[in-house]
C-alpha positions as CSV (number, residue, x, y, z in Angstrom):
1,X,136.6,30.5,-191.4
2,X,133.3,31.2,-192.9
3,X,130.3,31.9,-191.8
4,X,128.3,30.9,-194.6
5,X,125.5,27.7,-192.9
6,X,125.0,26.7,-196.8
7,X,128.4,25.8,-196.9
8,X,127.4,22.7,-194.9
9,X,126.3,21.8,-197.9
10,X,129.3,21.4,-199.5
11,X,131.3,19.1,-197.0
12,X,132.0,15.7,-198.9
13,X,132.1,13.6,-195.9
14,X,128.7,13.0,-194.0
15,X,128.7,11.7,-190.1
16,X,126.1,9.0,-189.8
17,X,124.6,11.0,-187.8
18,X,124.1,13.3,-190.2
19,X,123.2,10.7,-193.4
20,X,120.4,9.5,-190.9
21,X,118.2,13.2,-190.6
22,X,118.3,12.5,-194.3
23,X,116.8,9.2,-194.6
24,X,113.4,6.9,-193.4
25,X,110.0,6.0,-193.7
26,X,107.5,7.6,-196.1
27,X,104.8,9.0,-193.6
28,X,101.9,6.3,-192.9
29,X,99.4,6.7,-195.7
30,X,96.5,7.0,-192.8
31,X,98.3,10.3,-191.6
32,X,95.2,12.6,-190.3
33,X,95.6,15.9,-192.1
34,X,96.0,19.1,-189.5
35,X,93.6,21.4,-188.5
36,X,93.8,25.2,-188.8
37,X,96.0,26.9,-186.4
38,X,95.0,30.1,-185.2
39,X,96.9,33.0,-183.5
40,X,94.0,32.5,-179.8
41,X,95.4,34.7,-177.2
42,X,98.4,35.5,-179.1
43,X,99.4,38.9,-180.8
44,X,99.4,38.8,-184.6
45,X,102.6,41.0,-185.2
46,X,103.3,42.0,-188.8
47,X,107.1,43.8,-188.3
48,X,110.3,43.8,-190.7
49,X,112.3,40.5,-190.1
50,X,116.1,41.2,-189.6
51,X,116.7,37.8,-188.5
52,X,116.1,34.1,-188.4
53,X,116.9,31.5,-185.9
54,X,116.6,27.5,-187.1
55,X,115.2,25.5,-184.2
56,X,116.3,22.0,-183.5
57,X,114.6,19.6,-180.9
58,X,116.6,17.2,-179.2
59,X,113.9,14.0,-179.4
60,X,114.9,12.4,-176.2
61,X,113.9,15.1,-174.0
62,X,110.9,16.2,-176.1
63,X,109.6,13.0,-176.0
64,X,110.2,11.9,-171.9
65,X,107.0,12.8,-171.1
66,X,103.9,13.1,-173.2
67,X,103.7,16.8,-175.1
68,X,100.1,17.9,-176.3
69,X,99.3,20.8,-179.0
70,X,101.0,21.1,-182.0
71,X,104.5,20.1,-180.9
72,X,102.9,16.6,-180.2
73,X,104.5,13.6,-182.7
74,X,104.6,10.0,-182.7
75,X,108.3,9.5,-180.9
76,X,108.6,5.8,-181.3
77,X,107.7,5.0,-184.8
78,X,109.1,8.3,-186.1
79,X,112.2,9.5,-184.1
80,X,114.3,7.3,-182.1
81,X,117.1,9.4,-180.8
82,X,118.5,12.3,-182.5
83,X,117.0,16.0,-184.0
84,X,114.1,16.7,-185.6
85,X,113.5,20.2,-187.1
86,X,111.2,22.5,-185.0
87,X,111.3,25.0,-187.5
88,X,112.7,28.3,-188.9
89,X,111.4,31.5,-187.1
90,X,112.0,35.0,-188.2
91,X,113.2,36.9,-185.7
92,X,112.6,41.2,-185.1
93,X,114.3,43.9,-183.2
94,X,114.4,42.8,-179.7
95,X,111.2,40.9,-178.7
96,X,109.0,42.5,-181.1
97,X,109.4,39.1,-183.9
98,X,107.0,38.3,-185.9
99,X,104.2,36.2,-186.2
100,X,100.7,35.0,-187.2
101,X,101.3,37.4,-190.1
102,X,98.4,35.9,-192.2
103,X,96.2,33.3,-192.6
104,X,97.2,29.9,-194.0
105,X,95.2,27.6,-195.3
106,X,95.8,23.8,-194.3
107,X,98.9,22.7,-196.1
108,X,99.0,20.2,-199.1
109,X,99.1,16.2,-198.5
110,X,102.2,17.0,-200.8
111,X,104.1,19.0,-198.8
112,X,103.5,17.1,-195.8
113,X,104.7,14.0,-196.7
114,X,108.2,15.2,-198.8
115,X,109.4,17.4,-195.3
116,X,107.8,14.6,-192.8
117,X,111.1,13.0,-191.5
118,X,112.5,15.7,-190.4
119,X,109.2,17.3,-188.9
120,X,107.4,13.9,-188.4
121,X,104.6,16.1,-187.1
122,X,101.0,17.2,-189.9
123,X,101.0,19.8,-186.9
124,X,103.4,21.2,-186.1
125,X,103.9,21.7,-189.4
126,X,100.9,23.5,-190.1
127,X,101.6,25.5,-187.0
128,X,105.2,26.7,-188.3
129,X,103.6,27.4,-191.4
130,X,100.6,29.7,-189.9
131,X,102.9,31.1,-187.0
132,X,106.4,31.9,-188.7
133,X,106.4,30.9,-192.6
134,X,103.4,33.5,-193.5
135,X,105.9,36.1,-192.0
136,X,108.2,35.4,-194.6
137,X,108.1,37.6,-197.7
138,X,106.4,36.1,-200.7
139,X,106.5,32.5,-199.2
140,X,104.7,29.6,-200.2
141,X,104.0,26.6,-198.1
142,X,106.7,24.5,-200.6
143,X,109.8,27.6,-200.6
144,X,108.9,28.0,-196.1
145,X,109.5,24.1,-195.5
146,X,112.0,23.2,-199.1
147,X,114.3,26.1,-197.5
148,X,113.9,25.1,-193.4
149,X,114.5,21.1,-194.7
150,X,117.5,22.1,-196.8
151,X,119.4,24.1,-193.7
152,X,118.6,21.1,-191.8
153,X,119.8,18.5,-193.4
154,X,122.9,20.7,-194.1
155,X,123.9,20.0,-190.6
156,X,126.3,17.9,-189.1
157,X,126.0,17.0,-185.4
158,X,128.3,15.6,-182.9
159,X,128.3,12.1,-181.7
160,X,125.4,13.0,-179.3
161,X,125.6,9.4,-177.2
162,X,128.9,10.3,-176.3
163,X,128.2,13.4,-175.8
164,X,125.4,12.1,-173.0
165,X,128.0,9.8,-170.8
166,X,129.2,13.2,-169.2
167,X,127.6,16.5,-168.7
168,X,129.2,20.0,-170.5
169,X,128.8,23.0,-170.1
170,X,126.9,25.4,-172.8
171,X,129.7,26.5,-174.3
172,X,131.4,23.1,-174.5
173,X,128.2,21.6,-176.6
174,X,128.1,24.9,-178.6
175,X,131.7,24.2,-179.8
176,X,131.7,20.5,-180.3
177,X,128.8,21.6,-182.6
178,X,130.3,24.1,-184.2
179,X,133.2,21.6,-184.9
180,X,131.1,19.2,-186.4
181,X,130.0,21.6,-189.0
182,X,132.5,24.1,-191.1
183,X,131.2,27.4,-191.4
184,X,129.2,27.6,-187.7
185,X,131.0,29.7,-185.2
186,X,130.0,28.7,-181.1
187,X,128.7,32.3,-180.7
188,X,125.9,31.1,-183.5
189,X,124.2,28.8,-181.0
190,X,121.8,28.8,-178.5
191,X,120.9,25.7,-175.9
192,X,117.0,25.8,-175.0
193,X,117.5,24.3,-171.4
194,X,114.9,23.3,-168.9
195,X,114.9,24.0,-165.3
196,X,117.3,21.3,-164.4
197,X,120.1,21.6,-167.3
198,X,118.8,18.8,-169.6
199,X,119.0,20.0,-173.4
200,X,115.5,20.6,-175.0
201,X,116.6,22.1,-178.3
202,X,119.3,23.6,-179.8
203,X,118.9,27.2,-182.2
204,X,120.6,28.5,-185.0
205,X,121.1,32.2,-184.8
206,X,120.9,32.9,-188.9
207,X,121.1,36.1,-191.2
208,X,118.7,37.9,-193.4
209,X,120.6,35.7,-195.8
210,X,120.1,32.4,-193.7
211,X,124.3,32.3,-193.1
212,X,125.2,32.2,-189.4
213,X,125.5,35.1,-187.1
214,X,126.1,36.1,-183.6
215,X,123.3,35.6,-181.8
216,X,122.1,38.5,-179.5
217,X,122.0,36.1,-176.1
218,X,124.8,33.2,-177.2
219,X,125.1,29.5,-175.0
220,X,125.9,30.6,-171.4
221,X,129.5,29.8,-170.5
222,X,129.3,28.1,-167.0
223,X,125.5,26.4,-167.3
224,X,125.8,22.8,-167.2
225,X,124.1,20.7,-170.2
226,X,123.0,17.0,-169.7
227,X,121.5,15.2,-172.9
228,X,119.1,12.6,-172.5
229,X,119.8,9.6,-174.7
């Protein structure tokens, strides 16, 4: 089987699921821009980048209780139930990644609005864009978020609802995911957890080359996974 993740792109046949992170509402046209977002009391790391992980939140869990800062979005109008993208990360040796590699200026109206279904979030855009994209070599706001959107909406996902009406365990999830999309091994995934079992976000452990890879701490065999629906 491959491990290519652009491969997704080729599948012919789309799950709904899968049409939907693709389509919806233009942002509203009174969307506030976003503020500068600035390393504070976090190290500004400028290493090589050997790898990438994709980050997808699961909206039903992210938005069960309020969430402030940048990972703050309107859940009602913008979500409903199913993934938004988080945002693509390069990853270091060990847990020396890095980040806050240089400052970025506060992104284009433009760019905003054309990548705002599957971020539906001014900030947290900005924020992956200061944090993670200025890591990236010779990135520009439009390649950072045109190549993040086109990996997510490459994906396939499983038919989370059904998925909810009986808990899993990591590794189950991890290959019903992998099934759903050609080309992703189970090893390639990671389950963000909190401290009671209920999925937060899923990541996509991802090559120099953004194709799938082994990921240095895979979904843990025996931990159950509930999913909020």
């Amino acid at each position: 089987m491959t491990r290519h993740l652009l491969a997704f792109l080729t599948v012919a046949v789309w799950s709904a699921a899968a049409a939907a992170q693709m389509q919806g509402d233009p942002p509203p046209p009174n969307l506030p821009p976003p503020h500068i977002e600035l390393p504070g009391n976090q190290p500004v790391r400028v290493v090589p980048v050997t790898s990438y992980t994709l980050a997808l939140i699961w909206t039903p869990q992210h938005c069960l209780h309020p969430v402030g800062g940048a990972e703050s979005f309107e859940c009602d109008r913008n979500t409903g139930s199913r993934f938004v993208l988080h945002g693509l990360w390069p990853d270091g040796e060990g847990t020396n990644w890095p980040q806050w590699c240089a400052p970025a200026d506060i992104l284009p109206r433009k760019v905003i609005a054309e990548h705002y279904w599957a971020t539906p979030s001014p900030q947290l855009m900005q924020h992956e864009w200061a944090k993670h994209g200025t890591c990236m070599a010779g990135a520009t706001p439009d390649t950072y978020f045109d190549e993040s959107n086109r990996l997510f909406h490459g994906l396939r996902f499983p038919d989370m609802r059904r998925m909810s009406d009986a808990p899993s365990t990591e590794s189950q999830f991890a290959q019903a995911f992998a099934a759903a999309n050609p080309g992703l091994e189970p090893d390639s995934i990671r389950l963000n957890l909190d401290k009671q079992g209920w999925l937060q976000e899923v990541w996509l452990c991802l090559d120099t080359s953004f194709q799938s890879m082994h990921c240095a701490a895979p979904a843990q065999p025996a931990r159950v996974v509930h999913i909020r629906r």
